[in-house]
Every structure is written in C-alpha cells, then in structure tokens.
PAFIVO-708551 format. One record per residue (C-alpha): residue number from 1; x, y, z. Coordinates in nm, 2 decimals. Example, Ala and Ser with C-alpha at 12.3 -4.5 7.8 and 13.67 -1.06 7.14 Angstrom:
<atoms>
seq xx yy zz
1 1.23 -0.45 0.78;
2 1.37 -0.11 0.71;
</atoms>
This chain:
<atoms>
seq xx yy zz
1 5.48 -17.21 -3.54;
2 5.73 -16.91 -3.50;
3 6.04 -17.04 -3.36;
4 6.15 -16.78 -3.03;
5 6.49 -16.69 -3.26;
6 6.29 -16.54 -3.51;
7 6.08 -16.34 -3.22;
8 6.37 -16.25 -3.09;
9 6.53 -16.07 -3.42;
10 6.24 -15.93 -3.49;
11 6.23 -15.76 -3.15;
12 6.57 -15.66 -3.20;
13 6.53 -15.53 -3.52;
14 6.25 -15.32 -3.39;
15 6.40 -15.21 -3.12;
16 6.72 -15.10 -3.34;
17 6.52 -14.96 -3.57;
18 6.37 -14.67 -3.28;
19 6.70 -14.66 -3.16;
20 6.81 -14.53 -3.51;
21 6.50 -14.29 -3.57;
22 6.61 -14.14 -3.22;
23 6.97 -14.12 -3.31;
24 6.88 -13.96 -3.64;
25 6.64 -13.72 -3.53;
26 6.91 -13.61 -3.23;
27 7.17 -13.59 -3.53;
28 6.93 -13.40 -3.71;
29 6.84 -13.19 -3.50;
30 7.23 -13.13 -3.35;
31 7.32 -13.07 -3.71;
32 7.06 -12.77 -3.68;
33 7.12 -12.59 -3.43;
34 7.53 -12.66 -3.50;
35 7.43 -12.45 -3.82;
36 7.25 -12.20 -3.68;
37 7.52 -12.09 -3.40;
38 7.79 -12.09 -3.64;
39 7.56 -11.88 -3.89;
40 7.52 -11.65 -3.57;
41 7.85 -11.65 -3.46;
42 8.01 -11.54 -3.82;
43 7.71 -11.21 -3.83;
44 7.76 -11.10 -3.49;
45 8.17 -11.07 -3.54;
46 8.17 -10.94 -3.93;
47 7.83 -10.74 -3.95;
48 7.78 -10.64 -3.56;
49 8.17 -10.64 -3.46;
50 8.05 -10.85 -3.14;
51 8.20 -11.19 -3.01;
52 7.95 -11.47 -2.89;
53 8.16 -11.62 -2.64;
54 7.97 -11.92 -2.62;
55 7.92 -11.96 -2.96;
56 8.25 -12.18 -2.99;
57 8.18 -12.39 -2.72;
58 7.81 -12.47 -2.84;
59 7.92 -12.57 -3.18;
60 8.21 -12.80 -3.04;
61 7.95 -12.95 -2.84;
62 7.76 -13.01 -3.12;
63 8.05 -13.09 -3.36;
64 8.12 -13.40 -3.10;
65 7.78 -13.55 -3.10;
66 7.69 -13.54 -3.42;
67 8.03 -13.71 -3.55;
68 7.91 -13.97 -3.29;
69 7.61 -14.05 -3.35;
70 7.68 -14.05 -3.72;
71 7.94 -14.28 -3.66;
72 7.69 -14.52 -3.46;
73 7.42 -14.48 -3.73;
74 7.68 -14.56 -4.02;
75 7.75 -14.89 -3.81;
76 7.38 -14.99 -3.82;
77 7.40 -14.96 -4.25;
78 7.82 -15.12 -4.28;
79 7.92 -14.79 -4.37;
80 8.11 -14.68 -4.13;
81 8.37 -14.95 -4.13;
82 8.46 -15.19 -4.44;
83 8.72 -15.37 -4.54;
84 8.61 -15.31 -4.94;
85 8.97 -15.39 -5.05;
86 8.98 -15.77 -4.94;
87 8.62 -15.79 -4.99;
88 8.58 -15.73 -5.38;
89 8.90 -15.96 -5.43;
90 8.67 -16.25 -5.35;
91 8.30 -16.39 -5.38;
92 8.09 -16.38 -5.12;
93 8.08 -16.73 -5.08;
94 8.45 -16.75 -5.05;
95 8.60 -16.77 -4.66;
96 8.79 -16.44 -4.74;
97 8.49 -16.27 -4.76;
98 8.33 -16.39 -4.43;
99 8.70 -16.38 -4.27;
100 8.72 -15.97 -4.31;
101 8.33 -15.95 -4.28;
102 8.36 -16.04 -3.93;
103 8.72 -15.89 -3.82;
104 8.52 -15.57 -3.96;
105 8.22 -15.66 -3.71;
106 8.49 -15.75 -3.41;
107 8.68 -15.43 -3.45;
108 8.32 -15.21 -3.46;
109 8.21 -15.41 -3.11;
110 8.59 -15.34 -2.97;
111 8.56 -14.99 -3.07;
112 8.20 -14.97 -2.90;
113 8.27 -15.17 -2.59;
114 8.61 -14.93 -2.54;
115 8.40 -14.62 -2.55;
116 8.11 -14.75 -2.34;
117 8.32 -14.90 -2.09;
118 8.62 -14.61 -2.06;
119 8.39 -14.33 -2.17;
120 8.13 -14.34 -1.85;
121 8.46 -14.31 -1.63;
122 8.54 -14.05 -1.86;
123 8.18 -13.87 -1.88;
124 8.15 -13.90 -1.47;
125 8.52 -13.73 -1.41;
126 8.45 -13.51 -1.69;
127 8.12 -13.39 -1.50;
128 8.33 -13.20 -1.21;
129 8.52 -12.98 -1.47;
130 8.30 -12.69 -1.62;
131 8.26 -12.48 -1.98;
132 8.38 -12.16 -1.92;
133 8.15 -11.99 -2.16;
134 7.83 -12.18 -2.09;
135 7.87 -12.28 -1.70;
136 7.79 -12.65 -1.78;
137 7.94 -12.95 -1.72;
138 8.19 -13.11 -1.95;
139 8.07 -13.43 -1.86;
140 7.77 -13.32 -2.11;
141 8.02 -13.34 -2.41;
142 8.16 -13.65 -2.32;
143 7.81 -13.82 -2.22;
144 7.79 -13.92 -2.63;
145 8.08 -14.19 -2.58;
146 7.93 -14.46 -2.41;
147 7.59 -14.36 -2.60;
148 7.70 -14.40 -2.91;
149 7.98 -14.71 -2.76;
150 7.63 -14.91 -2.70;
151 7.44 -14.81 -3.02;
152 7.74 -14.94 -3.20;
153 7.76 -15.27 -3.00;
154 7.37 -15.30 -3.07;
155 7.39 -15.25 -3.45;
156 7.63 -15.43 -3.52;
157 7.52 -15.74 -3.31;
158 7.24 -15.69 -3.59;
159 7.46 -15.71 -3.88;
160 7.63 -16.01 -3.73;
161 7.29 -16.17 -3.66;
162 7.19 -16.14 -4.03;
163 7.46 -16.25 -4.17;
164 7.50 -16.57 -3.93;
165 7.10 -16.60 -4.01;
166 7.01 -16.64 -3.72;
167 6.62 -16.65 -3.65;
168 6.60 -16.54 -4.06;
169 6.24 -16.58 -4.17;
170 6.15 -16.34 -4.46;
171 5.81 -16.34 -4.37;
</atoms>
C-alpha cells in the first residue's frame, strides 16, 4: 500500500515539473524574441539610420522576465543560491552541512514570499502607469515578481521535501 506522503510528492513533483517546462518554454521563448528586437533595433539605427522607439522598451521587458524566471528555474535545480563555501568544508552527514543547506532553502522562500507578497501591490499600482513607447501597462513588467516569487516558494518546498525525505519512495 502507497502511503498518501508519497502520493502527495509525487503530485508535487509532477506538478513542479509542468510548472518548469512552462517557465522554460516562456524563458525560451522571451530569450527569442529579446534577441530578435535587439538584432532589429542595432540594423534599423546603423544600416537604415532609423530609431525603433520601442525597441528599448520591448527588450527591457524581456530583459526582466527572463532574469526572473531564470532565477526561479535555477531554484528548482540549487543553482541559483548555494552556500558552496561552508558546504565543501564538511561531509554531508555532518550538521554544518544540513545547517547552511537549509538557511540556503529559508533565504530562497524569504526571497519568494517578499516578491509574491510586495510584488502584486507592486504589479497592481504599477498597472495605472503606462510605456511610453508601447502604450501598455507597466504593470505587465512588474507582473513576473510574484510569478516567479511563487515558482520559487514551490521549488524549493521541493528541494526541502527531498532532502527531509519526506514521502521518498524510489519506486
């Protein structure tokens, strides 16, 4: 019989695992079309002598998401924050190790919950003030704080999960 912990990380796993495949793809994708203006941008001004006034709005737009959802995706794999130094100055049976493993995990969820929590405040204000260039919302830019605040809180309650081992069954 399956104990419901093991259910449960499995689901969790699964559901963090589509989370990161969207988040990739929207990085991906972001990372794109950040390319592409900037490649437009450059040959309008130097071969066609014209300015894309948009163009530097666009690619700051895309500039902020895709460090963000990097950074959330880079929590899902501990690369985004580790405390190596500490770390590799002890085994990983010692209580050093665990000690800066989780201090590591407890600043990531601090970091997350502060930009979920003060960026939809942020994202709703930011949603009256407007691009010049592009006639959107500002709120658009800021809208990847408390998205990438929860994918943060989400993979790292995964990493913290696993290495508590809770509902572990390598099945």
């Amino acid at each position: 019989m399956v104990r419901y912990s093991v259910l449960f990380v499995r689901g969790f796993k699964q559901i963090n695992a589509t989370l990161e495949r969207v988040a990739v793809i929207g990085a991906c994708a972001v990372l794109v079309a950040l390319t592409a203006v900037v490649f437009a941008d450059v040959v309008a001004r130097e071969v066609l002598h014209l300015t894309l006034i948009w163009a530097s709005d666009v690619a700051l737009f895309c500039f902020v998401w895709l460090a963000f959802l990097s950074a959330a995706i880079g929590v899902r794999y501990g690369e985004h924050f580790v405390v190596d130094v500490m770390q590799l100055a002890s085994s990983p049976n010692a209580k050093l190790y665990r000690f800066t493993g989780y201090l590591a995990s407890s600043v990531v969820v601090a970091v997350g919950v502060i930009l979920l929590f003060w960026g939809v405040p942020y994202a709703e204000q930011a949603m009256r003030r407007f691009s010049y260039s592009l006639g959107l919302p500002i709120g658009y830019f800021a809208a990847i704080m408390p998205l990438s605040g929860t994918l943060m809180i989400l993979f790292e309650a995964e990493r913290v999960i696993k290495r508590i081992g809770v509902g572990c069954d390598d099945r």
